[in-house]
N, C-alpha and C positions, 0 to 999 in steps of 0.2 A: 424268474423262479418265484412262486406263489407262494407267500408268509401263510401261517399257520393261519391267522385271524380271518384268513380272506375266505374261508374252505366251511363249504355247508356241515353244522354237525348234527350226524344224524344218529339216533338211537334205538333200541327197542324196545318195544313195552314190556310192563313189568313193574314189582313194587322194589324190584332191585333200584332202583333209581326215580325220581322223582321230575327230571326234566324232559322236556318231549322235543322232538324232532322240528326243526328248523325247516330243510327243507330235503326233498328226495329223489331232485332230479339231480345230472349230472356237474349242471351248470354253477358255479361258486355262486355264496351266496358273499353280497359286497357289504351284510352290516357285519361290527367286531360284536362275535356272542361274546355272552357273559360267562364265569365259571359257574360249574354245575355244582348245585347241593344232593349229597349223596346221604341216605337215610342207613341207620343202623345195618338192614337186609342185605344194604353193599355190601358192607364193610366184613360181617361174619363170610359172603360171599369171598368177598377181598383174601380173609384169612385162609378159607379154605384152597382156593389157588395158591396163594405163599405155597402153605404147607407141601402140597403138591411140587408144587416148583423145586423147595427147598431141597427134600427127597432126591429129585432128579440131577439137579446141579450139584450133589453133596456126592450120589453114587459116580458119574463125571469125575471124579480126581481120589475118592476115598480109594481105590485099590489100588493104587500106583505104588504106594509106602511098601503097601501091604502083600504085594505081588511076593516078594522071596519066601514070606512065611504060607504064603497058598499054596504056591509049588511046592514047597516041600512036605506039604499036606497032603496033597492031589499031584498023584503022577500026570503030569501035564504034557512032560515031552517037547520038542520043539515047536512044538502050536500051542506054546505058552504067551507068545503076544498077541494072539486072537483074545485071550481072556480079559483086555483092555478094549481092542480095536473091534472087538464082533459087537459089544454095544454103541459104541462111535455110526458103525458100519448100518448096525439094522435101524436103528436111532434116525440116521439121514435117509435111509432111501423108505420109510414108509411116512415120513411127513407131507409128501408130496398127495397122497393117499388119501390120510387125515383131512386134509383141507378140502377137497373133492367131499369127502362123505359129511364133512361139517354142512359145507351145504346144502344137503342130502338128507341127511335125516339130522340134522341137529346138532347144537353144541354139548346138551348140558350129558344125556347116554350117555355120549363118546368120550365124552371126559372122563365121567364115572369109572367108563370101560376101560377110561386106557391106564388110570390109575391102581385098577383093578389086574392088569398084566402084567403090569409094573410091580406090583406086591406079590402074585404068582410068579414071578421071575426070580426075585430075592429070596421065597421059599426054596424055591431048586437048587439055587446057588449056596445057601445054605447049606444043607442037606445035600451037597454036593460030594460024590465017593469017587467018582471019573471024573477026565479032563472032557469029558463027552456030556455029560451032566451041568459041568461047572458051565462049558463054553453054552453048552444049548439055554442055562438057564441067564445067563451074561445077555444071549441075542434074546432072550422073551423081556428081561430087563427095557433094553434098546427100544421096543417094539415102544412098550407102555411110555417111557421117556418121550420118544419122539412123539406121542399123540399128546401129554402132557406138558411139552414145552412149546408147542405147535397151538393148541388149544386154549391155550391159559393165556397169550396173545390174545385170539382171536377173541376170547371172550371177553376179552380187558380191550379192546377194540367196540364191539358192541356194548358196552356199559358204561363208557367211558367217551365224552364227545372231543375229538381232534386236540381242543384249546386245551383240554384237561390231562391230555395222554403221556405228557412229556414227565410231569410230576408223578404220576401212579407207574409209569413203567418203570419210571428211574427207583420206584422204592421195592418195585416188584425186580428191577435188577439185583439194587442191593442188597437183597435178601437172595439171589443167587450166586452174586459175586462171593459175596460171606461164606457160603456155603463151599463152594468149588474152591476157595482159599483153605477152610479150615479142613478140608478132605482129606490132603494127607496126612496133615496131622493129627489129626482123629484116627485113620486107618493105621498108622505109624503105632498110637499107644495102642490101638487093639493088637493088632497084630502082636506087638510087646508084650501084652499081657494073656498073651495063646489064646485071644477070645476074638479069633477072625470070621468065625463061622458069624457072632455078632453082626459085623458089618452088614450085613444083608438081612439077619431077621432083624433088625431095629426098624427096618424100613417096615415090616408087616404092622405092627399097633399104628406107626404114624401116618402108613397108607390109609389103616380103617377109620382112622380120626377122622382126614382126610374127604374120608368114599361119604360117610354120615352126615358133616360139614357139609357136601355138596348136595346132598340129596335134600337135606332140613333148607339149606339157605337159597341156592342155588335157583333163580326162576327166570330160565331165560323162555319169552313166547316164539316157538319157531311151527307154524304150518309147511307143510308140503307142497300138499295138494294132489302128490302121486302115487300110484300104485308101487309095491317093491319091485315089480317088472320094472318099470319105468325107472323107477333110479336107479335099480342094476345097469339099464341101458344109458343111461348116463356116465357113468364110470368110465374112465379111460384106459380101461387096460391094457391096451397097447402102449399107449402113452407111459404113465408106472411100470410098466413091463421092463420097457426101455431102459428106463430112467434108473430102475433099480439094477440092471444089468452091468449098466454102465459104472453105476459108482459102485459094485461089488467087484468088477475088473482092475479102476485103479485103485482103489482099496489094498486090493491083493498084492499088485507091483507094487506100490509105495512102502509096504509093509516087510515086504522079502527081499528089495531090492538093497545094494550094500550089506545087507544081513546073511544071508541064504544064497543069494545070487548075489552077481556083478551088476551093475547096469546095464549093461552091453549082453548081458547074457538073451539070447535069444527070445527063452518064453519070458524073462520082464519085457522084452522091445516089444513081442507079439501082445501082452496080456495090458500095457498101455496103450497101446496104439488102437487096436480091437477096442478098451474101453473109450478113448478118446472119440475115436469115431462114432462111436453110440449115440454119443452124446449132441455131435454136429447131427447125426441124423434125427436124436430128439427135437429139437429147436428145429427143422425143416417138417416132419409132421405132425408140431402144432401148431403149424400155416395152413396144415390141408385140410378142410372141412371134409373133405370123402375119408381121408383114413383116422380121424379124430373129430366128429362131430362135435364133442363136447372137450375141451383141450383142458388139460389139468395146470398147465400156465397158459392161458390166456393170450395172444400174442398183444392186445393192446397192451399188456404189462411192460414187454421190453419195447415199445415204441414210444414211451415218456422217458425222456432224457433223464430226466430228475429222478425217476424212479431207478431206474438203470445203475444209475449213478450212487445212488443211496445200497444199492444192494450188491454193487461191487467193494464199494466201500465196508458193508458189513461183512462180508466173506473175510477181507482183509483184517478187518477190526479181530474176527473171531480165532483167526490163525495166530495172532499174533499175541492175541489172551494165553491161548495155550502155549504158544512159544516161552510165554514168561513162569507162564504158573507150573511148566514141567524144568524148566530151566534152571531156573535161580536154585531152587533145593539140589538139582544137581552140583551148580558151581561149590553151593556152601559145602556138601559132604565130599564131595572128591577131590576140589584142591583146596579151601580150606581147611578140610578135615572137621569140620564141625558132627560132634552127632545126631541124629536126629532130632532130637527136642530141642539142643539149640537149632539149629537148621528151621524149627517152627515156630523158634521166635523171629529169628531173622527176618525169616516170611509177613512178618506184621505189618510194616510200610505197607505193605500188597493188600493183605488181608482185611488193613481197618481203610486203608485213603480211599481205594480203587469204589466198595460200595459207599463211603461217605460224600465221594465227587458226584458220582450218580445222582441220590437222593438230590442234593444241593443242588447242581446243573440241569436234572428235571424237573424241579419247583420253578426254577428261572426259566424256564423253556416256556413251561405252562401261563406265567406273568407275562412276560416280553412277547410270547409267540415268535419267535426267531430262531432257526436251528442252525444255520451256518457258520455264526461265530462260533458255536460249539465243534462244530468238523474242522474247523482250521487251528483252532486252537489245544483239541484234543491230540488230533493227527500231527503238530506240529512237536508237541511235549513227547508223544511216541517216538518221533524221528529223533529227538535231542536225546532220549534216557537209552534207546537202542546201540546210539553213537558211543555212548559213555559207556553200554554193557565192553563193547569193544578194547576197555581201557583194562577191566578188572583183570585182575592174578593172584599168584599167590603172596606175594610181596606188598600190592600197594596198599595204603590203607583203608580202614572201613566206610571212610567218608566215601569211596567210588562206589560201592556198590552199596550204598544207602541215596545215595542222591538218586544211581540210577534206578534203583528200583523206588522210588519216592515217585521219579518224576514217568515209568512206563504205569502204576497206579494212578495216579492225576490224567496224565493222558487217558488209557482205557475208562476211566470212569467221566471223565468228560464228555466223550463221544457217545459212549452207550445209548442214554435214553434218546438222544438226538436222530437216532441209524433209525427205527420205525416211523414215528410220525414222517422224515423223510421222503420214507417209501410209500407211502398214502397220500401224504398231501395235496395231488394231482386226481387221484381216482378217485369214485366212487364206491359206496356203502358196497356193492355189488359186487365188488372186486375186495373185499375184506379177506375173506377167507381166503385166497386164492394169491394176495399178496403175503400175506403172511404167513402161507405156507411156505413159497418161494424163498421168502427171506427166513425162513426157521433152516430150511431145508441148506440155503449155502449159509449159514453161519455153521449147522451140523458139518457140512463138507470143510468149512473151512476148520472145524476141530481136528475130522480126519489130517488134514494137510499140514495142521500145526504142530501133530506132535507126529506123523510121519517122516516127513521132512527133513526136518532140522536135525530128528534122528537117522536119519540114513547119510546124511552129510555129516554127523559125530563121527559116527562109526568108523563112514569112508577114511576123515582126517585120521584116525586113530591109528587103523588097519596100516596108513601109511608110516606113521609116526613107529609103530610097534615095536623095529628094531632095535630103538636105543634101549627097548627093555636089558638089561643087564642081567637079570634071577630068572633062570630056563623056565624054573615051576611056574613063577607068574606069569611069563610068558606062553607057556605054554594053555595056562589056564583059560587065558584072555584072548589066545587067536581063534580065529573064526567065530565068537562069540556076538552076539548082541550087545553092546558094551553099554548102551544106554539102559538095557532092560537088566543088565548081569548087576 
């Protein structure tokens, strides 16, 4: 496996940075570069991404608190956990898209653009009077997110050479881990204080911060060279067709099943099975040059072990973010009984370690150029504080689930900046946009699956558990219900 130091770094021009390309063919290049000096342009550059980012990873967990006082705002109806999952949902299957037309016509537009939907989406949600409104403007949110967290990679890819990426990601992590920590608690005192509609116009000023930020700082050179016939014929629409089919099928099972339905119930079996299969047939025609000329995953992408490897690992990484960050506030309010503003102190171990590892662990990445002791070490601390979640109740004391949620922050924030540079290391400039689509696109999926999941197996355990209920009223209240979302 090829250390960081060994790997050509190549850049684009621009007064956004100051160092120039090494070299630009495929082949590694065997001297160690040096770090790159980054001039002021980055840097206002730098911030406007944050802000972006922040945005995005903050709207990610801010309604979750804030879910019971929406609904009772907006008749939502049983297609009240679409108003979580339809941004998840639209969020993963247009990132795939994103990364095609990055190539295509640009970074720096599409950026602008997607930040730009992203704050039209928050105005709707706002302004939200239907659950038809709320949900529609929840999935225009998604759209703008996924081009936003998709984009602000790739572009912190091109600005940024290979030796230098482990430290800038890890800080442009931390400023999202921060963000998606302090979400429900923020959405928790809005909510609280009947100013939910808030939560979504806040994003409008800091989008436009944002949109100006990028337009004033923002210079990335990208030529074409082709006509817009020609790039439309680039596009793989069959390909995203697919793709987007597929993860809005299991999306929908994972969502209703133990909920709404049984597992076993026929159309969950038909409406995973149908989306599984999509999916085996996505990966089969982006082999075929006659039905995908232009493949929106590339197949030399999954033919590097290393890369492969790195982007299964991130899937996992991101499921297992969200496993925590939707978890733990549940343990604290419903068998500790905590309320929720303790429940968001609780949350702190998570909130300040998880993006301080980051930072820390991607400045050493960037010095050392080694990211393996990072995956074993991150991945190893995950399996030990999961083991320990195993332990907590209502009885034992605070030290368990302080150690464990100490040590699932240290882990998550260990690995983080480590999971991209990974996925690159092997490929070429060529393949930037295209790997970091991929890996945006299954960290996205793997949020679907993290807080699916784990919620559909609550449920199931509960549904089982239900009749030691003793009080008819509570029980009556609680069966059939969504119990994670109730």
């Amino acid at each position: 496996m090829a250390e960081i130091s060994n790997i050509p770094l190549n850049t684009i021009e621009g007064p956004e940075t100051n160092h120039t390309a090494v070299s630009s063919s495929p082949e590694r290049n065997e001297e160690v570069q040096t770090a790159a000096k980054y001039t002021w342009l980055f840097w206002m550059a730098f911030v406007a991404l944050s802000l972006s980012a922040l945005v995005s990873g903050l709207e990610a967990s801010i309604v979750s608190t804030a879910l019971p006082t929406i609904l009772a705002s907006v008749e939502v109806g049983q297609d009240y956990v679409w108003v979580l999952n339809i941004y998840f949902l639209t969020s993963a299957a247009s990132q795939p898209l994103y990364s095609q037309l990055a190539d295509l016509w640009g970074r720096r537009w599409l950026m602008i653009c997607a930040v730009a939907i992203f704050a039209g989406g928050s105005a709707l949600c706002g302004a939200a009077y239907s659950a038809a409104m709320l949900i529609t403007g929840r999935g225009v949110q998604g759209i703008g997110a996924g081009g936003i967290n998709m984009l602000v990679d790739v572009i912190i890819c091109d600005l940024v050479p290979l030796r230098d990426r482990g430290s800038i990601v890890g800080l442009l992590f931390a400023i999202m881990s921060l963000a998606s920590s302090l979400g429900p608690v923020i959405g928790g005192a809005m909510a609280q204080a009947g100013a939910w509609r808030w939560i979504f116009y806040m994003n409008i000023p800091l989008c436009g911060i944002a949109i100006i930020m990028l337009v004033l700082f923002l210079r990335v050179s990208f030529q074409s060279g082709l006509t817009f016939k020609e790039q439309l014929r680039r596009i793989d629409f069959v390909g995203n067709g697919i793709l987007m089919g597929s993860t809005t099928l299991v999306q929908y099972a994972v969502t209703y099943a133990g909920s709404r339905y049984s597992w076993n119930d026929p159309q969950i079996i038909a409406t995973l099975t149908l989306g599984l299969l999509l999916l085996m047939v996505f990966v089969v025609i982006q082999r075929s040059p006659h039905v995908c000329p232009n493949p929106v995953v590339p197949p030399r992408l999954l033919s590097n072990r290393t890369s492969v490897a790195a982007l299964f690992i991130s899937f996992n990484h991101s499921m297992l973010t969200f496993w925590a960050t939707y978890f733990f506030p549940i343990y604290f309010q419903s068998v500790m009984l905590s309320t929720p503003t303790r429940s968001g102190i609780q949350l702190l171990p998570l909130v300040f370690i998880f993006p301080a590892a980051a930072a820390i662990v991607g400045g050493g990445i960037s010095r050392w150029g080694r990211y393996r002791p990072a995956h074993f070490i991150g991945l190893g601390l995950i399996s030990i504080a999961f083991g320990c979640s195993s332990l907590m109740s209502d009885v034992q004391s605070d030290s368990v689930w302080i150690i464990a949620e100490t040590l699932v922050a240290l882990g998550l924030g260990i690995t983080i900046p480590a999971l991209l540079p990974a996925v690159q290391v092997e490929l070429t400039d060529a393949d930037t946009a295209a790997s970091t689509g991929m890996w945006a696109f299954l960290r996205s999926l793997g949020t679907i699956w993290g807080v699916s999941i784990p919620a559909a197996v609550f449920n199931n355990r509960f549904s089982e558990l239900l009749w030691q209920i003793d009080d008819q009223t509570i029980k009556a209240e609680l069966e059939g219900d969504d119990v994670v979302d109730a």
